[in-house]
NUMARFI-543643 format. One record per residue (C-alpha): x, y, z; residue number from 0. Coordinates in pm, 1 decimal, padded with zeros to 6 digits. Example, Ala and Ser with C-alpha at 12.3 -4.5 7.8 and 13.67 -1.06 7.14 Angstrom:
BEGIN
NODE        u        v        w seq
NODE  01230.0 -00450.0  00780.0   0
NODE  01367.0 -00106.0  00714.0   1
END
This chain:
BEGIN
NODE        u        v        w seq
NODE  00461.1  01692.9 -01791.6   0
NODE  00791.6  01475.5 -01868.7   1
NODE  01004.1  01788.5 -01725.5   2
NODE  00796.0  01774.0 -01345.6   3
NODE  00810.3  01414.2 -01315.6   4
NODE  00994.1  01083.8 -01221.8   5
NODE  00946.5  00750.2 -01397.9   6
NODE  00563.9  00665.5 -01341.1   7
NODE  00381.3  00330.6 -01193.4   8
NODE  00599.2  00056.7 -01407.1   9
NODE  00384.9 -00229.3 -01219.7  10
NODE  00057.9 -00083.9 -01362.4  11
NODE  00192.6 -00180.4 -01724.6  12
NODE  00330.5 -00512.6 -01646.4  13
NODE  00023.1 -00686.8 -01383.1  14
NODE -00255.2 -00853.7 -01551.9  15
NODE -00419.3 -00861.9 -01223.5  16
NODE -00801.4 -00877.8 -01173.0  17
NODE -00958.3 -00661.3 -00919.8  18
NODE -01224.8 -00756.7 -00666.0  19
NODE -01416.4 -00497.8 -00668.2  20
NODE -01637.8 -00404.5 -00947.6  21
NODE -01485.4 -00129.0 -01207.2  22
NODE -01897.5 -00030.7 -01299.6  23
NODE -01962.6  00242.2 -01038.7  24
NODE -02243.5  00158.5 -00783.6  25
NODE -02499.3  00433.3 -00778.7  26
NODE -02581.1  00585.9 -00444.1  27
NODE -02909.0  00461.9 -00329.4  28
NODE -03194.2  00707.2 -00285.1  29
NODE -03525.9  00804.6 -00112.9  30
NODE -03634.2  01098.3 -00359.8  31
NODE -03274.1  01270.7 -00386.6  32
NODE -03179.6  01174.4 -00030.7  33
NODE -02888.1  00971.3 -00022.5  34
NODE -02678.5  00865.3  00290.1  35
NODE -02299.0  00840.5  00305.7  36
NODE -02149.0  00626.2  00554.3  37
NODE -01747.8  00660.5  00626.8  38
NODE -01627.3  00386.7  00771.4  39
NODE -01325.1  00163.1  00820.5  40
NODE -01250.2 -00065.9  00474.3  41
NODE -01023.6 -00354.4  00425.2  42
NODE -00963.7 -00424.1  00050.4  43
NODE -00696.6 -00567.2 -00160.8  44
NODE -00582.7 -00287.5 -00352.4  45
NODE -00312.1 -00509.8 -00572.8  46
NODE -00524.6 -00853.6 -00664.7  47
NODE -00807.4 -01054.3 -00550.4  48
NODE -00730.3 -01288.3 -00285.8  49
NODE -00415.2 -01087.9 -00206.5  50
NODE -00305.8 -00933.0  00101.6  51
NODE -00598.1 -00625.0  00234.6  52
NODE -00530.3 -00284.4  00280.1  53
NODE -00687.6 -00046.8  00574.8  54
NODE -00918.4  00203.5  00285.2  55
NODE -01154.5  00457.4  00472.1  56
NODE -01446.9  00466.5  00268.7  57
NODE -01810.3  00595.1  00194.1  58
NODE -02032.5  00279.3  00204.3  59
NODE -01775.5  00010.8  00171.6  60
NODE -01665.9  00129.1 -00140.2  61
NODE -01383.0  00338.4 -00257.5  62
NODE -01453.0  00540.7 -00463.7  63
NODE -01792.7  00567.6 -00263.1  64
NODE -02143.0  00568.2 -00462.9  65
NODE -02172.0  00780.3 -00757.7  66
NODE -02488.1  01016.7 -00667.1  67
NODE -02679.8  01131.2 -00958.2  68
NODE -02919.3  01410.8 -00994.2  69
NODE -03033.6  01692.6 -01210.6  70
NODE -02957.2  02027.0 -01259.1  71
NODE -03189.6  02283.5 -01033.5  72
NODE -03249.7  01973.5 -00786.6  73
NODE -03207.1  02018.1 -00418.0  74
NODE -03032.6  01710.2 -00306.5  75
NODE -02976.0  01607.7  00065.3  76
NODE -02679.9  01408.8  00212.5  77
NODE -02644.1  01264.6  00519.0  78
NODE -02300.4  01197.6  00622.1  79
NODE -02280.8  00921.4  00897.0  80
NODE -01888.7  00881.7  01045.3  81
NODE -01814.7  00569.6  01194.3  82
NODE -01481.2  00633.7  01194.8  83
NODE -01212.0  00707.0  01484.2  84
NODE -01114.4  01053.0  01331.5  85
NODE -01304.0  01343.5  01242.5  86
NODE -01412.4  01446.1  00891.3  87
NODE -01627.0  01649.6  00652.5  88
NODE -01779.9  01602.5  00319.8  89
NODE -01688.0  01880.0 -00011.3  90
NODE -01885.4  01916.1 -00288.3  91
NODE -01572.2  01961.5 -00547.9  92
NODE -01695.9  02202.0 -00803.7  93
NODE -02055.2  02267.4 -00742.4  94
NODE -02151.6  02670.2 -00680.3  95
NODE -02296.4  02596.0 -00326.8  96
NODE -02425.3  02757.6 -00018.9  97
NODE -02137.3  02843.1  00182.0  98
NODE -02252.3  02651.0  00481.5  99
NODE -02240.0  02341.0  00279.6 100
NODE -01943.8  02343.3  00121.8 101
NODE -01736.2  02130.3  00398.6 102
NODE -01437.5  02263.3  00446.5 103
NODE -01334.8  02218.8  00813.7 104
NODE -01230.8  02507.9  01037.8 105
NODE -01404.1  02747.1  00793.1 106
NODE -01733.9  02671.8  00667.2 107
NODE -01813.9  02453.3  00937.4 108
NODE -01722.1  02241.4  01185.0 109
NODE -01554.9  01881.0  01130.8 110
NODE -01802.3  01582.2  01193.5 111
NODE -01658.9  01371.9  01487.8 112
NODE -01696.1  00990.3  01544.8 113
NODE -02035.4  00883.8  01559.7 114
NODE -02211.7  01185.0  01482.8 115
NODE -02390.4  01324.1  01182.8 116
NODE -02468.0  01590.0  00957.7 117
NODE -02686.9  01630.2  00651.6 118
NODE -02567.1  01853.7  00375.1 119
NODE -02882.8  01994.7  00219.0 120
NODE -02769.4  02222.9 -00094.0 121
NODE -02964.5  02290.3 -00469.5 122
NODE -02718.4  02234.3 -00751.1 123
NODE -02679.6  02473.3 -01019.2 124
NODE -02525.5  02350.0 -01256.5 125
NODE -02518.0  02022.3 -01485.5 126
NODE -02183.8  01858.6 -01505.5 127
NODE -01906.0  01600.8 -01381.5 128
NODE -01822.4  01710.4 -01054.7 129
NODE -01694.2  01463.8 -00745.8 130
NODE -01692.4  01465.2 -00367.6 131
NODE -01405.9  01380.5 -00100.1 132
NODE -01308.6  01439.7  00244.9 133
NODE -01254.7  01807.0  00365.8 134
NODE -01083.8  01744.9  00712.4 135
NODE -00693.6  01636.4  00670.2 136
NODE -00804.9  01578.6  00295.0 137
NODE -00412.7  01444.3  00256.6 138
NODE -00463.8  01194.8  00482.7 139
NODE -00836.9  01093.6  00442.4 140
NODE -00848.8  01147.1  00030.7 141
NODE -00539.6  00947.3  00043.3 142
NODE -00706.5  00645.0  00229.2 143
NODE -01057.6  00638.0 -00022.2 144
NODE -01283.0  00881.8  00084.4 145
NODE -01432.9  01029.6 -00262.4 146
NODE -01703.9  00950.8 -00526.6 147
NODE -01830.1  01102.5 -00826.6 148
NODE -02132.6  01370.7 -00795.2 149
NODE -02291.8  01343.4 -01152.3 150
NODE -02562.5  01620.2 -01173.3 151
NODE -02756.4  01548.8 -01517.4 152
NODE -02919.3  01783.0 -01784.6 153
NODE -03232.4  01899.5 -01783.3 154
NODE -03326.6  01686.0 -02083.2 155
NODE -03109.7  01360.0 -02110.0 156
NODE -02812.3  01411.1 -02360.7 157
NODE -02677.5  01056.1 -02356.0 158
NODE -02832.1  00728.0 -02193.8 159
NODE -02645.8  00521.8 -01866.1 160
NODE -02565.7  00267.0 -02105.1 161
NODE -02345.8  00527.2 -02319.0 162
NODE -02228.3  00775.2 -01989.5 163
NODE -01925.4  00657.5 -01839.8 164
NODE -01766.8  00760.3 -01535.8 165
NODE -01394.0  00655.7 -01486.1 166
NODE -01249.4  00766.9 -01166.4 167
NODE -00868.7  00792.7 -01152.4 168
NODE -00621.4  00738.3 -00844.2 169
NODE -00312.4  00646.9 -00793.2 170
NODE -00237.4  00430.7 -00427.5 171
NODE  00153.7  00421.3 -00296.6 172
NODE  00192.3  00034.7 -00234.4 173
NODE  00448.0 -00150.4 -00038.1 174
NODE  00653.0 -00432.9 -00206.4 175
NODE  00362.3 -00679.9 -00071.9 176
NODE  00075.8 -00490.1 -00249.3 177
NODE -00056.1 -00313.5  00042.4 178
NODE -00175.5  00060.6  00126.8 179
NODE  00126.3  00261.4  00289.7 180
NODE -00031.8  00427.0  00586.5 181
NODE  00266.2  00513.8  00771.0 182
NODE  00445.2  00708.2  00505.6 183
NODE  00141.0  00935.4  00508.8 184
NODE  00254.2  01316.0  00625.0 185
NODE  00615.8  01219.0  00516.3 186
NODE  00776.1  01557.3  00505.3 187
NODE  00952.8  01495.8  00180.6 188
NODE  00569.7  01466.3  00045.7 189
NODE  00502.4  01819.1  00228.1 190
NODE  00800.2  01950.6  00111.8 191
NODE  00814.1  01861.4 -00278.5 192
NODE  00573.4  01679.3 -00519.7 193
NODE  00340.4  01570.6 -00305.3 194
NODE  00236.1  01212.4 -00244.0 195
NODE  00299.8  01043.5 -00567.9 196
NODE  00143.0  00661.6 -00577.6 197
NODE  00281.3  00358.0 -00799.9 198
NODE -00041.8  00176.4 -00825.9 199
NODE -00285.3  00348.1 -01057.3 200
NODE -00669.4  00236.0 -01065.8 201
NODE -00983.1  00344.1 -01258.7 202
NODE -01289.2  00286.9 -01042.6 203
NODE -01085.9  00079.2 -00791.5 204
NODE -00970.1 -00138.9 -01024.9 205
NODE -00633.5 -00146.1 -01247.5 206
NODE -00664.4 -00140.8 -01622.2 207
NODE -01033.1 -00258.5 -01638.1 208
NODE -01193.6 -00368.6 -01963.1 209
NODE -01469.6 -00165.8 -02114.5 210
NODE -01714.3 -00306.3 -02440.3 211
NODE -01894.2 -00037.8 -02656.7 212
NODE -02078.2 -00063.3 -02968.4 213
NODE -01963.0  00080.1 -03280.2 214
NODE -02097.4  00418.5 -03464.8 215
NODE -02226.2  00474.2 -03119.7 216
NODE -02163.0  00810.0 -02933.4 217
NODE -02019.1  00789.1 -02565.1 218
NODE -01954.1  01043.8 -02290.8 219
NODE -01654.5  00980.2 -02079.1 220
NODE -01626.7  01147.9 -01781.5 221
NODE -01269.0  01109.4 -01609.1 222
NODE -01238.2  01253.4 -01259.4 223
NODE -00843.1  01254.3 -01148.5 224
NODE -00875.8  01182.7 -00741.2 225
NODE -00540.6  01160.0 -00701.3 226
NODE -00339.8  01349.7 -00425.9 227
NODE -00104.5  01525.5 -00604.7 228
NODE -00021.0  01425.3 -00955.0 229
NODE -00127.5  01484.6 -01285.2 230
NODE -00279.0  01235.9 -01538.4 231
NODE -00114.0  01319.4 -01887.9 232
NODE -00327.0  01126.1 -02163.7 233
NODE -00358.4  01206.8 -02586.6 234
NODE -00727.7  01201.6 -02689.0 235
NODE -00614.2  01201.7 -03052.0 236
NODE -00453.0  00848.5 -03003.7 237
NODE -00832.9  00695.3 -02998.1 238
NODE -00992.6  00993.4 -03192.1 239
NODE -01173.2  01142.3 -02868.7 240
NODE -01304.8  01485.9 -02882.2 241
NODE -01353.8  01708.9 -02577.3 242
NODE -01652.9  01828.2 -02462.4 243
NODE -01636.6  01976.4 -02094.0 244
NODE -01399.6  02094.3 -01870.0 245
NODE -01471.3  02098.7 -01503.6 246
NODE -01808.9  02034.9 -01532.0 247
NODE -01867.3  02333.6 -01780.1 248
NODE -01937.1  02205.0 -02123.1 249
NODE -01773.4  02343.0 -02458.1 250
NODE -02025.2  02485.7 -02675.1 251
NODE -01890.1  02198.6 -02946.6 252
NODE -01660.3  01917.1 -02884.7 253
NODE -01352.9  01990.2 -03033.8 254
NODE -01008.7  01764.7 -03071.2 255
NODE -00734.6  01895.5 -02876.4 256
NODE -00535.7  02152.6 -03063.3 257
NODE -00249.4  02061.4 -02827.5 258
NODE -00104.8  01747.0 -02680.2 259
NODE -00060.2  01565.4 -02441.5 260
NODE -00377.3  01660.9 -02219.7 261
NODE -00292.5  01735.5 -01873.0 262
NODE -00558.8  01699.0 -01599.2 263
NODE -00434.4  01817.3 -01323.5 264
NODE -00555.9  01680.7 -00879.4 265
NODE -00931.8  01761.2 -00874.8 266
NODE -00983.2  01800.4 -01234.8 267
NODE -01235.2  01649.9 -01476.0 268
NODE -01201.5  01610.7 -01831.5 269
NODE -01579.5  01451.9 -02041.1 270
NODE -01413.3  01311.0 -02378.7 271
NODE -01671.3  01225.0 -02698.3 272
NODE -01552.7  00890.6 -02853.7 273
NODE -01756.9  00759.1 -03124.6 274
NODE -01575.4  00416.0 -03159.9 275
NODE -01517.4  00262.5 -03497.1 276
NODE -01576.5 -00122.3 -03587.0 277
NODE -01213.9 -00303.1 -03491.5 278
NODE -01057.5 -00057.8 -03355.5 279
NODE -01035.0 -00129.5 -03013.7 280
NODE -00806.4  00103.9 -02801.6 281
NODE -00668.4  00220.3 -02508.8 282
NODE -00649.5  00563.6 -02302.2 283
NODE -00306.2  00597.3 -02138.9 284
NODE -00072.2  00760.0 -01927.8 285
NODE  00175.7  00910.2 -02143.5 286
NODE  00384.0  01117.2 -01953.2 287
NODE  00628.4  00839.1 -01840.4 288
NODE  00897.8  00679.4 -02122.0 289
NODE  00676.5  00410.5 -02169.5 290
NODE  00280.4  00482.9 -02208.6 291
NODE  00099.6  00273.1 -01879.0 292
NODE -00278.6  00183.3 -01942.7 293
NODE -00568.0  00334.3 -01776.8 294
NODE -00848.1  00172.5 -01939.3 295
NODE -00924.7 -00107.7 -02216.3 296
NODE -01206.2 -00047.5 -02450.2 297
NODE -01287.8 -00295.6 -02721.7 298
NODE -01525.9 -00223.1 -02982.4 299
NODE -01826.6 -00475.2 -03084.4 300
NODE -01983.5 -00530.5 -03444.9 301
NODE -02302.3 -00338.2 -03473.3 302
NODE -02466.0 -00399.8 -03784.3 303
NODE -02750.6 -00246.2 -03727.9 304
NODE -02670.1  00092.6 -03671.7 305
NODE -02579.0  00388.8 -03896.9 306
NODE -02367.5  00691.9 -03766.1 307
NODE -02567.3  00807.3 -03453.5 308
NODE -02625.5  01188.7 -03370.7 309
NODE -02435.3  01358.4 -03111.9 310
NODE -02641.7  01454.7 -02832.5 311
NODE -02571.8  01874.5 -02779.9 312
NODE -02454.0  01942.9 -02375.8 313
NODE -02620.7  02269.5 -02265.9 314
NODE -02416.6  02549.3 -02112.3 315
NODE -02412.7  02629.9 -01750.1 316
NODE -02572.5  02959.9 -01679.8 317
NODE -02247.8  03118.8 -01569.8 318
NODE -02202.0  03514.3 -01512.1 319
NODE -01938.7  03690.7 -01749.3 320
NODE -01639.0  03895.9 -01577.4 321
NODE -01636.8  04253.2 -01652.2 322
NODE -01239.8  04216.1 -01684.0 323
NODE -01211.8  04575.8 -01817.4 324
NODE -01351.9  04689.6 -01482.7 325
NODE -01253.5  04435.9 -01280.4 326
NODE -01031.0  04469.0 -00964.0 327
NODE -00679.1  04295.1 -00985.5 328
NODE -00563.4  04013.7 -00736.3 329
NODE -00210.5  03963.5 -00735.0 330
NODE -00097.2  03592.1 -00580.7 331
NODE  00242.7  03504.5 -00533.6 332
NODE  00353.4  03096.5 -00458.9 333
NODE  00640.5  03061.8 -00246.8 334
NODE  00854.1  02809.8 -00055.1 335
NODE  00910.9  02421.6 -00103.7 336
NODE  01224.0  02252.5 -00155.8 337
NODE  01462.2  02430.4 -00391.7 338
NODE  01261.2  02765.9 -00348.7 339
NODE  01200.8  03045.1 -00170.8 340
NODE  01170.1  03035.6  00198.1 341
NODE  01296.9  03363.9  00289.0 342
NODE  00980.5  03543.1  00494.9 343
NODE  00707.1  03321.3  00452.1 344
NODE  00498.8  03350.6  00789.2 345
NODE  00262.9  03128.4  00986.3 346
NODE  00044.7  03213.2  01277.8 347
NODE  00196.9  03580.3  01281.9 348
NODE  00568.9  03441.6  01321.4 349
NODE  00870.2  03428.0  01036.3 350
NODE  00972.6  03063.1  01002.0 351
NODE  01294.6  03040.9  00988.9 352
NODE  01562.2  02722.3  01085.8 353
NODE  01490.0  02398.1  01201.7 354
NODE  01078.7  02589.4  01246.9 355
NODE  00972.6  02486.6  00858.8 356
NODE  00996.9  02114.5  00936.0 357
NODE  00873.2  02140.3  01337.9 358
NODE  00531.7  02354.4  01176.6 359
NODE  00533.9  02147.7  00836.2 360
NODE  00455.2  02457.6  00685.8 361
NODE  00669.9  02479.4  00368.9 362
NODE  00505.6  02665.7  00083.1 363
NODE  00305.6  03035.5  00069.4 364
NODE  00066.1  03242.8 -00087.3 365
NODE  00215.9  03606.4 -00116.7 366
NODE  00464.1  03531.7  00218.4 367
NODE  00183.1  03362.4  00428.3 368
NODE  00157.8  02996.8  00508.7 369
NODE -00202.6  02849.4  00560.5 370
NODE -00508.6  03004.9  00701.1 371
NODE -00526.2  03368.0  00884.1 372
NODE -00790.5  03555.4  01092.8 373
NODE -00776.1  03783.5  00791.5 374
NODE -00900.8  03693.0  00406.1 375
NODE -00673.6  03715.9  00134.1 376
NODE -00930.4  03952.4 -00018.5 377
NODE -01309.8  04057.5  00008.9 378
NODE -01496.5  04137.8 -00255.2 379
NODE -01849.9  04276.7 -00290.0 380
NODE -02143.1  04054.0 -00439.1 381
NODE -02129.6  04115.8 -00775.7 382
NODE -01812.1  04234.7 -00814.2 383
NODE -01495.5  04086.7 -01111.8 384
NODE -01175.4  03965.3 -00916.1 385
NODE -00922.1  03908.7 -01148.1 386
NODE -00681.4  03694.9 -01004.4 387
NODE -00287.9  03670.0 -01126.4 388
NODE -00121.2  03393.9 -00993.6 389
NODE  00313.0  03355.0 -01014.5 390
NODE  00458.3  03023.9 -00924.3 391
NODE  00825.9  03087.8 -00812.5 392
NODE  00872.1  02778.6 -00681.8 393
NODE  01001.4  02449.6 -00843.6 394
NODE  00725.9  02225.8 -00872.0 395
NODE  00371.6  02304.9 -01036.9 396
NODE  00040.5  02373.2 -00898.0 397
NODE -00336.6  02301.7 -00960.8 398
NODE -00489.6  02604.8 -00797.2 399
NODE -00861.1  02563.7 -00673.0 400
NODE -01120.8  02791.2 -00590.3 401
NODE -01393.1  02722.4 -00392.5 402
NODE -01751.9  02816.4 -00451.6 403
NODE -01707.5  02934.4 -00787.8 404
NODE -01575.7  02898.9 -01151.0 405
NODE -01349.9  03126.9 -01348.0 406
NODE -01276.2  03212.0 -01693.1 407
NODE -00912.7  03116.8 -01787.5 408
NODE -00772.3  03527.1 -01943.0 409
NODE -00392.6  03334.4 -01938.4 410
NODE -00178.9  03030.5 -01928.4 411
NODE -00338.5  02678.3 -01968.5 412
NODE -00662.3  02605.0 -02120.8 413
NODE -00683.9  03012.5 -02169.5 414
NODE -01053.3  03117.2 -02243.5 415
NODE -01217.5  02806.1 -02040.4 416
NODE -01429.6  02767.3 -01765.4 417
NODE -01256.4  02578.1 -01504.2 418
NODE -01255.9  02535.0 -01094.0 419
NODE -00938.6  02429.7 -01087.9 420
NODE -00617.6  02602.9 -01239.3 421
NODE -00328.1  02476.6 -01292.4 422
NODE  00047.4  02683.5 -01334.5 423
NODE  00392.2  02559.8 -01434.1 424
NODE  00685.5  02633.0 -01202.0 425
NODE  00796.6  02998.6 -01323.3 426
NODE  00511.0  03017.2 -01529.4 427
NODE  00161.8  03272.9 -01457.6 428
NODE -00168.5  03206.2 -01462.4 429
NODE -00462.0  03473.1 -01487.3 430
NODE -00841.2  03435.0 -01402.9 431
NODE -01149.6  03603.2 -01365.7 432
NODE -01439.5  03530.1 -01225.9 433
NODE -01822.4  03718.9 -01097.4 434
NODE -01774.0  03701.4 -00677.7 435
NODE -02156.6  03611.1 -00695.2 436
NODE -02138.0  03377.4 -00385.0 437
NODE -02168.9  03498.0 -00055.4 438
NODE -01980.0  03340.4  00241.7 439
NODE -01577.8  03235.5  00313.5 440
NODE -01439.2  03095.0  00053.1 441
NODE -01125.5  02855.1  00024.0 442
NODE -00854.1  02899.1 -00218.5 443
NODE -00591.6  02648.4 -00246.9 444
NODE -00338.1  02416.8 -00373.6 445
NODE -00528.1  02092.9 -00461.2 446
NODE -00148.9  01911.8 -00423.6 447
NODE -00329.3  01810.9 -00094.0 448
NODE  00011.4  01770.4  00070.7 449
NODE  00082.0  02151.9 -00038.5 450
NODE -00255.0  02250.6  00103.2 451
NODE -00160.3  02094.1  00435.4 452
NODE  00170.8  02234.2  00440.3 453
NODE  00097.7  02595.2  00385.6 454
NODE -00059.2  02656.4  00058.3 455
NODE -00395.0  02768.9  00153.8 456
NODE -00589.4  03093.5  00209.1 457
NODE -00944.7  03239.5  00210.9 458
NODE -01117.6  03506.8  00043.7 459
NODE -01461.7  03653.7  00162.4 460
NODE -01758.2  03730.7 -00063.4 461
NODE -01995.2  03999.2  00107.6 462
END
């Protein structure tokens, strides 16, 4: 998205610096599928080993925190542990969950304060590449480290660990001396346009790390973009990669993209199928910049003992099918942020107007109303099709998430997918559908987490 952006992360192409902490994800240790997450205070040197540290909150000394791994239909049990000064919650981005569990503060339940506990208990339904991240001030906390891949498996394994990949993808805002900005967090120029755009990308915690497969072998990469608020642009084609799920939901075959380059937009997840050829090592990058930044190395090994392997088949989720033709019609309007529309957007029952948009923070509205009310955007019986039209009339894009469930795509990006997570160009509609199967209050929202905070946020109620 060359048009949205400015020049992007120049000191990711140019340091050959090595990382301290490991770029192979730890998996999250486990008594049966109980698994405990401690958040806690972390000092790390983002830029190099040896360098200066930065203050990370993290799950279990590691950011991102533990990759937990189980299989589709399992219950699974989490026990969140804070040790840290602030309060905070756990989400479980993109999994169809009991509404009690999914962790957003204020709504669902209440935040988790210092040195207390809570246990998410929750069955997942669907296999997938999904993550998990801080739900209380999630532009603040998500900022600071607190995520980690949730990896729920087939029912049958498809590929082995050896040939899964995870690749988790942030970008940290760095001072000149290498270390986290904390006070520029909440900046109201963040609030008020792009969000909180880092200069210091990382895969796994660590910048540009260097990856071995064997040839004629097939591989499964799952990239999960953690970042606050911008979008990874990369080109599959350039390495011959193939696409086989979007947001968890797997195509029925993996397909090159018709399109270029592939945008995955805050919260997103993209699983690519590389089959790697003998000497042709390559790169995935960041190509929405003049000059393409790496992400991640892979170089390719001789392996004369293998022919062509087959490509394992992903299963589909079980999800319900919109009745669009009878289908009831949701009509969302985005408003506000700098060079937009401020005229009658309200918060807490009031009209902003003045000097009142940066006292509140609130800067940005869905259909005239800035963050959470006493009343949903909509309820919707169990069972019944919401079709949902979203308009962005302001000047920057958004990745629209829905809580709870997934949607079919009927317009605009990635039309006819299953997604969680939408995403619509300044100007520009998007249209969804989905089966309002899940009871409970459900958050809808800008995953820009600085838009979230500053007014781009409302509810919907499933009944």
């Amino acid at each position: 998205m060359k048009h949205t952006r400015r020049k992007f992360l120049q000191n990711c192409a140019s340091s050959g610096a090595v990382m301290a902490m490991p770029f192979q994800l730890r998996l999250a240790r486990a008594s049966g599928n109980e698994f405990e997450l401690i958040a806690e205070d972390f000092k790390y040197p983002l830029y190099e080993e040896g360098g200066p540290e930065s203050d990370l909150w993290a799950y279990n000394k590691s950011s991102p925190g533990p990759e937990i791994r189980i299989k589709r239909g399992e219950r699974v049990q989490v026990k969140l542990v804070n040790k840290l000064d602030v309060p905070t919650t756990i989400h479980w981005h993109g999994i169809r969950i009991a509404n009690n569990m999914d962790g957003v503060s204020g709504l669902t339940q209440e935040p988790v304060m210092p040195g207390s506990s809570f246990i998410y208990d929750f069955t997942v339904p669907d296999a997938g590449t999904f993550w998990y991240h801080a739900h209380h001030k999630s532009w603040q906390q998500v900022a600071r480290g607190l995520y980690g891949p949730l990896i729920v498996d087939e029912d049958t394994e498809t590929f082995d660990r050896a040939h899964d990949l995870t690749l988790v993808l942030d970008d940290w805002r760095l001072d000149r001396q290498g270390v986290l900005q904390v006070d520029s967090l909440g900046a109201l120029m963040d609030w008020s346009h792009a969000g909180r755009l880092g200069n210091w990308l990382t895969v796994n915690g660590t910048s540009n790390p260097k990856f071995s497969l064997n040839a004629n072998e097939p591989y499964r990469l799952r990239l999960i973009n953690v970042c606050n608020s911008r979008a990874l642009d990369i080109d599959p084609g350039g390495f011959d990669a193939k696409l086989m799920a979007f947001d968890g939901m797997a195509f029925q075959e993996p397909e090159f993209l018709e399109y270029g380059p592939l945008s995955i937009s805050p919260s997103q997840r993209v699983d690519l199928l590389v089959v790697p050829q003998e000497g042709k090592n390559f790169v995935i990058e960041e190509v929405s910049s003049d000059q393409n930044l790496p992400i991640a190395s892979f170089s390719v090994s001789k392996n004369p003992d293998s022919s062509d392997m087959a490509v394992p088949a992903l299963p589909q989720n079980n999800l319900p099918e919109p009745d669009v033709k009878n289908g009831r019609k949701i009509t969302v309007g985005l408003t506000g942020g700098a060079m937009g529309n401020f005229e009658g957007i309200v918060y807490k029952g009031k009209k902003l107007s003045g000097e009142e948009f940066q006292q509140t923070k609130q800067f940005w509205a869905m259909n005239g109303v800035a963050n959470l009310t006493e009343k949903p955007l909509f309820s919707a019986r169990k069972g019944e099709t919401i079709i949902i039209e979203t308009t962005n009339d302001t000047a920057f894009f958004h990745a629209m998430h829905i809580h709870g469930h997934h949607f079919k795509i009927l317009s605009g990006a990635d039309e006819g997918r299953w997604r969680d997570t939408f995403f619509v160009d300044r100007t520009q509609k998007t249209t969804i559908a989905f089966v309002a199967d899940n009871p409970g209050k459900w958050l809808f929202h800008c995953h820009m987490l600085e838009h979230a905070a500053a007014g781009m946020s409302s509810w919907f109620e499933v009944v």
